[in-house]
Every structure is written in structure tokens, then in C-alpha cells.
C-alpha positions as CSV (number, residue, x, y, z in Angstrom):
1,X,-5.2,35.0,-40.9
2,X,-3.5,37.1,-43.7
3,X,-5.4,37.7,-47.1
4,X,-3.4,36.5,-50.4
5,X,-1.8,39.5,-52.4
6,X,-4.6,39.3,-55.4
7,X,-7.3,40.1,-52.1
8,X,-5.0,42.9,-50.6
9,X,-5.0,44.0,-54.3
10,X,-8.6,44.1,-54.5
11,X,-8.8,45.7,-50.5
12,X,-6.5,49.2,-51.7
13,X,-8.1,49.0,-54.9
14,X,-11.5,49.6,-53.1
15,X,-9.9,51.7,-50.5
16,X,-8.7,54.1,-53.7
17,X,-11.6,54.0,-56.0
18,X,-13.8,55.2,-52.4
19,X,-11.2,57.7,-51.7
20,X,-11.0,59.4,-55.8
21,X,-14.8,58.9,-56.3
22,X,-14.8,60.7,-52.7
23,X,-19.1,61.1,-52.2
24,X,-18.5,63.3,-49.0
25,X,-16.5,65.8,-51.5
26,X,-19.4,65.7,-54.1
27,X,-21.8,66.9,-51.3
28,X,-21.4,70.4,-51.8
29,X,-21.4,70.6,-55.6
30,X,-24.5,68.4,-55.1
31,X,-26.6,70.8,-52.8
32,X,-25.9,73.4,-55.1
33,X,-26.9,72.3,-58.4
34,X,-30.1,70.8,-57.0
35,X,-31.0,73.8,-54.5
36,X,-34.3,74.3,-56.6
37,X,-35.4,70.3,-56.7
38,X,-38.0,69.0,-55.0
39,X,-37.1,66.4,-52.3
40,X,-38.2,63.6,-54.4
41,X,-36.2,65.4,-57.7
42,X,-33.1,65.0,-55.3
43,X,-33.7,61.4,-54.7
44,X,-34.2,60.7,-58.3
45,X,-30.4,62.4,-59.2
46,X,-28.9,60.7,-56.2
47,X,-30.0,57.3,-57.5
48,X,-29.2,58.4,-61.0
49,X,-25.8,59.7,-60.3
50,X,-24.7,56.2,-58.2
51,X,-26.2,53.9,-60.9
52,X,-23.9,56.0,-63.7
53,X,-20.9,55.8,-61.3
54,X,-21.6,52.1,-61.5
55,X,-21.8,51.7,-65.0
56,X,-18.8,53.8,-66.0
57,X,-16.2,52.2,-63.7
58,X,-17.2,48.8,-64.8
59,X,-17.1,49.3,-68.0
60,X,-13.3,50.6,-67.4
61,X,-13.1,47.3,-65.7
62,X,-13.9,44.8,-68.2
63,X,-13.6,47.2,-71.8
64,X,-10.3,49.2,-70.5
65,X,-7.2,46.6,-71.6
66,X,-9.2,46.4,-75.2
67,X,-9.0,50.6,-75.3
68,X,-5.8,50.3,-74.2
69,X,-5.0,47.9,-77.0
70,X,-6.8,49.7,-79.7
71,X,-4.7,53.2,-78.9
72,X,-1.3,50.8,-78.7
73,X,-0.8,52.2,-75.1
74,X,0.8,49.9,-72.6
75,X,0.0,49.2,-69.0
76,X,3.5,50.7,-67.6
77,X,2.9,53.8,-69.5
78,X,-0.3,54.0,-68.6
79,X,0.0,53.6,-65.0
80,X,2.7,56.6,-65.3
81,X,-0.1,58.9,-66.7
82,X,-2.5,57.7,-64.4
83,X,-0.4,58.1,-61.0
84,X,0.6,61.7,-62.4
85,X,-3.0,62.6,-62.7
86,X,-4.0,60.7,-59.5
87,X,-1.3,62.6,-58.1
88,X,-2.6,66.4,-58.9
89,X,-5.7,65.2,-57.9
90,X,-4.7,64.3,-54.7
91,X,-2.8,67.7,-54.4
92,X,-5.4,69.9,-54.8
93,X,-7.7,67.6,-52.6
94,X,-5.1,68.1,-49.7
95,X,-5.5,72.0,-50.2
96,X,-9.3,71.3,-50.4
97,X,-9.9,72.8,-54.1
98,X,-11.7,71.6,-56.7
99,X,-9.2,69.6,-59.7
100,X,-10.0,71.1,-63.2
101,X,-9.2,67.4,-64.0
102,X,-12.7,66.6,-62.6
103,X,-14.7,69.8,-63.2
104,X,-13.1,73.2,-65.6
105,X,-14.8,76.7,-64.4
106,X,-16.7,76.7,-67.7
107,X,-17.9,72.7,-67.1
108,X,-19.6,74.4,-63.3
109,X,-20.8,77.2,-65.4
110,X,-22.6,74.9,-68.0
111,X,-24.1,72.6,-64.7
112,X,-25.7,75.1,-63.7
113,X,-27.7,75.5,-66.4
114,X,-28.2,71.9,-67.2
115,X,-31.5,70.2,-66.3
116,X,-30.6,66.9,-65.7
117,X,-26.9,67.3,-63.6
118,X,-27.1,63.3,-62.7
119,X,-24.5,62.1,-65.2
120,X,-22.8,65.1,-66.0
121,X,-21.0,66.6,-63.8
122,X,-22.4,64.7,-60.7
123,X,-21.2,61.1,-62.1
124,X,-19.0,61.8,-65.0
125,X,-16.4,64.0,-64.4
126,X,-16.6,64.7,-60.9
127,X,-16.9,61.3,-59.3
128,X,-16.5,58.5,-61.7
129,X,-13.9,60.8,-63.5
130,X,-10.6,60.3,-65.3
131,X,-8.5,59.9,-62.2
132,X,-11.2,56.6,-60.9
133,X,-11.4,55.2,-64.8
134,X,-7.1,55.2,-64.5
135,X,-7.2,53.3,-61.3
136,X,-9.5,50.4,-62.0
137,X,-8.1,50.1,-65.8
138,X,-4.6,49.8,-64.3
139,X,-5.8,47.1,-61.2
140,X,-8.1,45.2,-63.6
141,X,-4.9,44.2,-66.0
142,X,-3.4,42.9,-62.5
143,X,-6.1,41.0,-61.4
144,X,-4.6,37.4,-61.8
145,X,-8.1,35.2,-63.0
146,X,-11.7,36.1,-64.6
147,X,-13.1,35.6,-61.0
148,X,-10.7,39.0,-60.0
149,X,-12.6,41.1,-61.9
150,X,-16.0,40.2,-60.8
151,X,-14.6,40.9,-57.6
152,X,-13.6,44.5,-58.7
153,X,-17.0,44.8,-60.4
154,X,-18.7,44.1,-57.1
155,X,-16.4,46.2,-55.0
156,X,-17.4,48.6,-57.4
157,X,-20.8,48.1,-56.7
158,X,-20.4,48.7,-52.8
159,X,-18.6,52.6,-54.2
160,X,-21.7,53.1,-55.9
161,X,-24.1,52.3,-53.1
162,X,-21.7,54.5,-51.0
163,X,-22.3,57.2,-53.7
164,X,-26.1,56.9,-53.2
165,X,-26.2,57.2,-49.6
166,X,-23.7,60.5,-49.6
167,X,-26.1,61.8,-52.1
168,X,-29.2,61.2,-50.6
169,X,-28.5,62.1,-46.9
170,X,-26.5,65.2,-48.8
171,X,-28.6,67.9,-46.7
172,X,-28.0,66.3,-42.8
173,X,-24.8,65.2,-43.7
174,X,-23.6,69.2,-44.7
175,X,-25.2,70.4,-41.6
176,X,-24.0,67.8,-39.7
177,X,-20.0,68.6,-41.2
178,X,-20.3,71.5,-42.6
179,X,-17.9,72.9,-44.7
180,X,-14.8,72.0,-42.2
181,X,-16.0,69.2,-41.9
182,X,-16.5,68.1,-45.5
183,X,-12.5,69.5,-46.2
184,X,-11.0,67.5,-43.8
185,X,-12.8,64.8,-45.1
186,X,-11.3,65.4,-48.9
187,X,-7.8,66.0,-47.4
188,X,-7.6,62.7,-45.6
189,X,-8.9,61.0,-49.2
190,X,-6.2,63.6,-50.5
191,X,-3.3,62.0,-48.3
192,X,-4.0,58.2,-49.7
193,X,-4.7,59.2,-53.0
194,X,-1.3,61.1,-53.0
195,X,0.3,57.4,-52.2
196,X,-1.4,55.6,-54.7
197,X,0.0,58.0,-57.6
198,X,3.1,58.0,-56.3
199,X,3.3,54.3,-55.7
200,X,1.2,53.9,-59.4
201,X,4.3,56.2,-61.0
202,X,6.8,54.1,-59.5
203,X,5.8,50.5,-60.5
204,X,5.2,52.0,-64.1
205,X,8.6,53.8,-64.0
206,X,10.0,50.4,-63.1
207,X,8.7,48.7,-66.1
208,X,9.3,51.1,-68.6
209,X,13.3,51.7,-67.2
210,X,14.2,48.6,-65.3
211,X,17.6,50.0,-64.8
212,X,16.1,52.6,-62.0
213,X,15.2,48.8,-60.1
């Protein structure tokens, strides 16, 4: 039994919103903003920080063809700027860094100082940042009926609960991996989110210059 292309659509768009939110890559950042919380404090920003993931990414979902609209940008173009970013992302991911597209040195400065680090930087830029918003904008506008995006919505629902679990088994799951661990981990997401911008830049390139067709 094969699936129809709008379900294979929905399948990698799943596959690469898991693989740019990438939870197992937030771990670290996570253990060392709350190293001073209580256990219970922990769980409190790991629910936080899922439920905020949620939110933002279905928002993009359902608001992001009316942004699009309001600036006067079009889909092709936009799927350019998002593969380019989804590709330097991915770059830096396959050389286990940290993208200043998610998080600037001064950003991880300011966290450390923040109280509440739940929705900024844990959701919003480092998860359910500019590089995931892109991605479900761009494969919302394909989805072919209304029914689509409630699919996306609850595929972005399963992310989010994915989210929580990294978050709140954070302290096993870093001594489980450790830090070799954890990298190989972002570079494997860092290999499939390098195909997704590069794929993402082609279609767009396509539709902006059909002449390269």
C-alpha cells in the first residue's frame, strides 16, 4: 500500500519540522539554563517550552499565507529564503555548532539571566525558530484541502509532545548520550535538513525562473 503524495507531503513535513525543532539538540542548552531549578521548576519549563513550540508553529500554519500576503511576498520566493536558511542551519548542525540563526552570543548571554527561559530561548528561537516557522509556512500553502492542515497541526502536536519528553528526561538522557552522543544526534538531523533546503531552493528557483526547468 503506497500513501498519496498530499500524505508523503505531510510524512517529510513531520520528519523535517522533528529534525529543525531537534529536542535531543536543545538538551544541553536546557541543563544549563536550569542547573539551579528545582526538579519540579524543570518540569514546569519543559511543559512550558513544548506547549509554546505548539502554539508558535501552528500559528505559522494557519496565519503564515495571510503574513505572507500582507508583506506581498510570494511562496517561490519565500521557499528560496527559507531553504537558504534551512540550509545554514543544517550546516552548522553537521559541524555540531550552535546557528546564530537560532540563538546570537548576546541572546545566550541575556538567557542566562532571564528567569523564566521557557519561551525565550528554549521555545522561540532555539526550537520553534525561524528555520521551523519557514518550513510549515511553505508546506501549509501546499497542503491541497482544509483537512491538510489540521493534519499538519496535529503532526505538530506529536513535535511538541516529542519536545516535552526530551525536556523532561533532559538529565538521563545527557548521561545516557553524553555530549558524543547528543552531536551525532544533531548531525544526522543536520544531513536531512541539508536536503530539505536544498530541495526547498530548488522548487522555488523553479517557480520564480522556469527556464532553469
Amino acid at each position: 500500500m503506497t500513501l498519496s503524495p498530499e500524505y508523503m507531503l505531510y510524512a517529510k513535513t513531520l520528519v523535517g519540522v522533528l529534525a529543525i525543532v531537534n529536542p535531543l539538540g536543545a538538551v544541553p542548552v536546557f541543563l544549563s539554563l536550569s542547573g539551579d531549578y528545582s526538579a519540579g521548576q524543570r518540569k514546569q519549563v519543559a511543559k512550558s517550552s513544548a506547549l509554546a513550540v505548539a502554539i508558535i508553529l501552528i500559528l505559522s500554519i494557519w496565519l503564515g499565507d495571510a503574513i505572507l500576503t500582507f508583506f506581498g511576498i510570494n511562496i517561490p520566493a519565500f521557499r528560496v529564503g527559507g531553504g537558504l536558511l534551512i540550509l545554514l542551519m543544517a550546516i552548522n548542525m553537521l559541524h555540531a555548532r550552535q546557528c546564530h540563526t537560532r540563538q546570537s552570543p548576546e541572546e545566550a548571554e541575556e538567557a542566562e539571566n532571564r528567569e523564566n527561559i521557557a519561551v525565550v530561548p528554549l521555545a522561540l528561537p532555539l526550537m520553534a525558530g525561524p528555520g521551523a516557522i519557514s518550513l510549515v509556512i511553505v508546506d501549509a500553502h501546499q497542503a491541497v484541502h482544509w483537512s491538510g492542515r489540521w493534519i499538519l497541526s496535529i503532526g505538530i502536536l506529536v513535535v511538541a509532545v516529542t519536545v516535552w519528553l526530551a525536556l523532561r528526561l533532559a538529565e538521563p538522557i545527557g548521561e545516557r548520550l553524553g555530549i558524543t552522543g547528543l552531536n551525532i544526534a544533531t548531525r544526522v538531523m543536520g544531513l536531512l535538513l541539508a536536503a530539505i533546503g536544498v530541495q526547498m531552493i530548488a522548487l522555488g528557483l523553479v517557480q520564480l525562473l522556469p527556464g532553469l526547468a
